[in-house]
N, C-alpha and C positions, 0 to 999 in steps of 0.2 A: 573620469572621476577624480576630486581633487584633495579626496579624502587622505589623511594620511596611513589610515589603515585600508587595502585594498581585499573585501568582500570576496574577490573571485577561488581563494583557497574550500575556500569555507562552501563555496557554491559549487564546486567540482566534489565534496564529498554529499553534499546537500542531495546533488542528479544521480549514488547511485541507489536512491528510496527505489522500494517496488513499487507498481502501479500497473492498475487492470491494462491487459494484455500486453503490460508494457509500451504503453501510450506515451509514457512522461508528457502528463498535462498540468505541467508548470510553464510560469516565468516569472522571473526577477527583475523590478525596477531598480537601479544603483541608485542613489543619491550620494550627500554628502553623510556619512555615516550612519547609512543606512541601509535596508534594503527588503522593499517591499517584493511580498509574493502575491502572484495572481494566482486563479485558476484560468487555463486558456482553455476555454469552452471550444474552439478549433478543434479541437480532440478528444471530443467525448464521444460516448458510447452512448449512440439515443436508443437502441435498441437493449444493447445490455444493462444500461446503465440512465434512464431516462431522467432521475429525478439528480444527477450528480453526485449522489451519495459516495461511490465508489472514486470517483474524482478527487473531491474533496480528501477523504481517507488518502488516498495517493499521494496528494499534494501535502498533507498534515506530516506523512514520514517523512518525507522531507524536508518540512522545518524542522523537525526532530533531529534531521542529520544534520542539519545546519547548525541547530544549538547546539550540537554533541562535538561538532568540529570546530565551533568558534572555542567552548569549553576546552578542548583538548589544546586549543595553541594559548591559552591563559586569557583570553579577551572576554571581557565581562561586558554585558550586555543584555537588552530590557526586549519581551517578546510583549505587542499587543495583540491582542484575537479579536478579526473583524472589526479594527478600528474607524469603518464606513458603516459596520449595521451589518445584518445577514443577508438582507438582498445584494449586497456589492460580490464582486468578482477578487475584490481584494481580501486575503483570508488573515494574512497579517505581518506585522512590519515589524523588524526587527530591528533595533537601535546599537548603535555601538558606542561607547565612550568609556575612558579611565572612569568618568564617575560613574557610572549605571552598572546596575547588577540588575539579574535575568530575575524575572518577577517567582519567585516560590523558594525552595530549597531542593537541595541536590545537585549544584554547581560541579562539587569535585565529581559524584556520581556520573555526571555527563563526560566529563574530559574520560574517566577510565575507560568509557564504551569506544573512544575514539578509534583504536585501532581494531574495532572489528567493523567498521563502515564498510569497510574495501572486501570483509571474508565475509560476509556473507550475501548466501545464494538464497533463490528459491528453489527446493529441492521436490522434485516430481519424481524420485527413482524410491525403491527402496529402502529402507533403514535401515541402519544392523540390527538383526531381530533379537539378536541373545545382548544387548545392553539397555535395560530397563534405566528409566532416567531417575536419579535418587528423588528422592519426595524435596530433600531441601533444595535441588537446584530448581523443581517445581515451582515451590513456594517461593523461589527469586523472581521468576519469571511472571507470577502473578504478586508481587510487589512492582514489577517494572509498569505494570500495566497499570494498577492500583495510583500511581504515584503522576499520571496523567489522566486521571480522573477517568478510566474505563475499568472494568470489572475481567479478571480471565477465568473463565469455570473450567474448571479439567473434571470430563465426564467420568463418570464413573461404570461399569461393566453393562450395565442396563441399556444407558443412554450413549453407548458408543453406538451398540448394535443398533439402538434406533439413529445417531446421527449418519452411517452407513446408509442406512434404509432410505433416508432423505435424500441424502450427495445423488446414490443411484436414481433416483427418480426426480430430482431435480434436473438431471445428465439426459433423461430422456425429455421430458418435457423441454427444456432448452433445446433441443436438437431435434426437432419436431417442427420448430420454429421456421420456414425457409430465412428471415428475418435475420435473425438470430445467425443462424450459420453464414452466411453472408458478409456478416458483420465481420464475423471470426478468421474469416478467409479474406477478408483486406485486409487485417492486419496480420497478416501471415509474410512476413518479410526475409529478406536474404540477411545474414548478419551483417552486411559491410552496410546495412541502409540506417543501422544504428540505434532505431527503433520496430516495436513492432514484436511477435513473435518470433523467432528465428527457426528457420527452415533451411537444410541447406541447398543449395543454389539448382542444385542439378532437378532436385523432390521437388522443386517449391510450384513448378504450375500442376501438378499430378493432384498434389496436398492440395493446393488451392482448391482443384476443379469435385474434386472427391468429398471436399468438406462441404460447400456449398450447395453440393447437389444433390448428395445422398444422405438421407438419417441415418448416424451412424450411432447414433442414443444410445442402444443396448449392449453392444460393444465398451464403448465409452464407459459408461456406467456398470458393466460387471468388474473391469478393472480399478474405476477411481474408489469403488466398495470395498474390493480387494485391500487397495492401499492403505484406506481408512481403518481399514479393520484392526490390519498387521502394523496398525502404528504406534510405536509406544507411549505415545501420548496424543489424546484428542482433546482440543479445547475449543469453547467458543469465548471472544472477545464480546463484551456489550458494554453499552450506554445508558444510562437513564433514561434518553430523551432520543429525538431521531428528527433533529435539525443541525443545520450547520454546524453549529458549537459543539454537538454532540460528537460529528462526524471529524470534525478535530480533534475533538478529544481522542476521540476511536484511532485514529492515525497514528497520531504521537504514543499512544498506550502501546497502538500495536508493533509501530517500529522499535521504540524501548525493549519491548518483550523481544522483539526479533533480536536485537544485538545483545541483549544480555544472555537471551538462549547462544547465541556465533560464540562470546566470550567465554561460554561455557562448553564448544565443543560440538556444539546441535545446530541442525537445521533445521526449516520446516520449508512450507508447504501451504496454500489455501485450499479450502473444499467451500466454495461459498455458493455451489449451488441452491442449498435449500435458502440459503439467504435472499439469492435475487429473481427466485421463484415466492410472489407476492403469496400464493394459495399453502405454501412450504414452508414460510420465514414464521407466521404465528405459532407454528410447530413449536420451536426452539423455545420460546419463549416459557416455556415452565422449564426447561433446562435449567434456564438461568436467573431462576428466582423472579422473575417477571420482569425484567430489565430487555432491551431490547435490542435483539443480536445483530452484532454488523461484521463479524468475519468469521469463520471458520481456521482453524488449525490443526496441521499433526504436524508433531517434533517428533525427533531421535536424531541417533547420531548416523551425521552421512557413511556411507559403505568407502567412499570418494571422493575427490574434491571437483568441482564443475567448472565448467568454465563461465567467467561472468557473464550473464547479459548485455547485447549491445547499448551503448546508451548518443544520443546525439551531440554533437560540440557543444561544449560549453556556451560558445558564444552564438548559437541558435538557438537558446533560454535565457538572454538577458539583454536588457536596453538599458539605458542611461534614463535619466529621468527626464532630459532634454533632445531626446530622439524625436527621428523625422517620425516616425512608424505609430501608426494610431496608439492612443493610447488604449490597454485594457480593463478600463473598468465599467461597460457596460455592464448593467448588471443583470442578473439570470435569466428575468423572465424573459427581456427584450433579447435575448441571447434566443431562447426559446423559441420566440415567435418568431424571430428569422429564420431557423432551422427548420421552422414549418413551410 
């Protein structure tokens, strides 16, 4: 790259967004002060994840961490969304220069959240159950969301116990699936492989063979209700709309929310079963004022601190714009029909 600002800082905190099962189904073109994001369709979930929806969100927190990390080193700079259209594979390009400023307001807002890219986890354990999270760091949390144009609803005592009632039977019906479980047990990976779920080394063909083979649904499912329940906070994230732009939005909202929650102490956690159970997801939906749900959440404060999730090299997510290596912007559907 001959750029004289060099992108790769800003892209090593960009990789450590969450992403369904820990996929990281991103990549980076460099140019000259630039640096376009794909979705790498390589790495979707056709079974969990058929229409990309969960992809795309994936990929969106990480331009999020991207703005938040150019922010924090002072580099101003201009974000376009789908500057190919919503059929392209390209989700959006970020520009760098002394003259460009990042398109909205909230500049300083971004650089604050910088140092919690690296703290925070996805957190599956526990919460402390005796620390109720104050209503104002709430209401931070759903201005973070607010403020990349998604919606955060924090249910209230009724709709917890029915979003419990969902996860649980979303957990079976997933799991039910041989498909499904299948899916879940390839990406069941050793941590040194970088990607993937992490399992450790000795379990990981046991787990493998156990998950794939047996419905372990109702198991699964009295526990993830469990966690839901005892959580001190239950939210669903939503969109207006449930296309691309939407699903960007929904990323960026939900990584905001995430790092403003880490800055403040908390973790959370996804429950998106009822989400990516098609017969489940219209459920949510008077939840959230008729707007339409694309992630699930419980916050509190960790018991813990976790260890990070594996993530892959850096530079096995990013090409130059003059690479031998095909380029990625087929777009969806043609993506699609060769995965058939």
């Amino acid at each position: 790259m001959t750029s004289h600002r060099d992108p790769r800082p800003f892209l090593e905190q960009a990789i450590l967004a969450p992403s369904s099962h820990n996929t990281q189904p991103w990549v980076f073109d460099l140019a000259d002060n630039a640096v376009d994001l794909y979705a790498d369709r390589s790495r979707s979930l056709p079974v969990n994840d058929p229409d990309g929806r969960e992809l795309t969100i994936s990929c969106a927190a990480a331009l999020l961490n991207l703005r938040v990390a150019a922010a924090a080193r002072g580099v101003r700079h201009r974000v376009d969304i789908l500057p190919h259209g919503a059929a392209s594979d390209l989700l959006a390009r970020v520009s760098f220069g002394d003259g460009d400023t990042r398109t909205g307001p909230g500049v300083s807002s971004d650089a604050a959240l910088g140092a919690a890219i690296g703290e925070r986890r996805t957190y599956r354990q526990d919460f402390a159950g005796d620390r109720p999270v104050d209503v104002g760091v709430v209401e931070r949390l759903q201005q973070a969301a607010a403020h990349e144009g998604a919606q955060l609803t924090v249910l209230g005592s009724a709709d917890r116990h029915v979003l419990a009632e969902l996860v649980a039977e979303g957990d079976r019906l997933l799991f039910a699936d041989p498909r499904w479980r299948r899916e879940l047990a390839d990406w069941m990976r050793a941590h040194r492989r970088g990607d993937g779920l992490p399992v450790p080394a000795l379990a990981l063909p046991i787990t493998r063979f156990v998950v794939s083979r047996f419905d372990v649904g109702g198991r699964t499912a009295a526990k993830d209700a469990d966690l839901a329940a005892r959580a001190p906070v239950l939210a669903v994230l939503s969109t207006v709309g449930d296309g691309p732009g939407d699903w960007l939005a929904a990323g960026q909202g939900l990584q905001r929310t995430l790092l403003t929650a880490t800055a403040q102490g908390l973790q959370a956690s996804f429950l998106n079963q009822p989400i990516q159970v098609a017969a489940l997801r219209g459920r949510l939906t008077e939840m959230v004022g008729g707007l339409t749900p694309q992630i699930g959440l419980r916050i509190g404060y960790p018991q813990k601190v976790l260890r990070a999730a594996p993530r892959r090299p850096l530079d096995d997510v990013i090409r130059t714009a003059h690479a031998d290596s095909p380029s990625p912007t087929a777009d969806m559907s043609s993506r699609r029909r060769t995965r058939a």
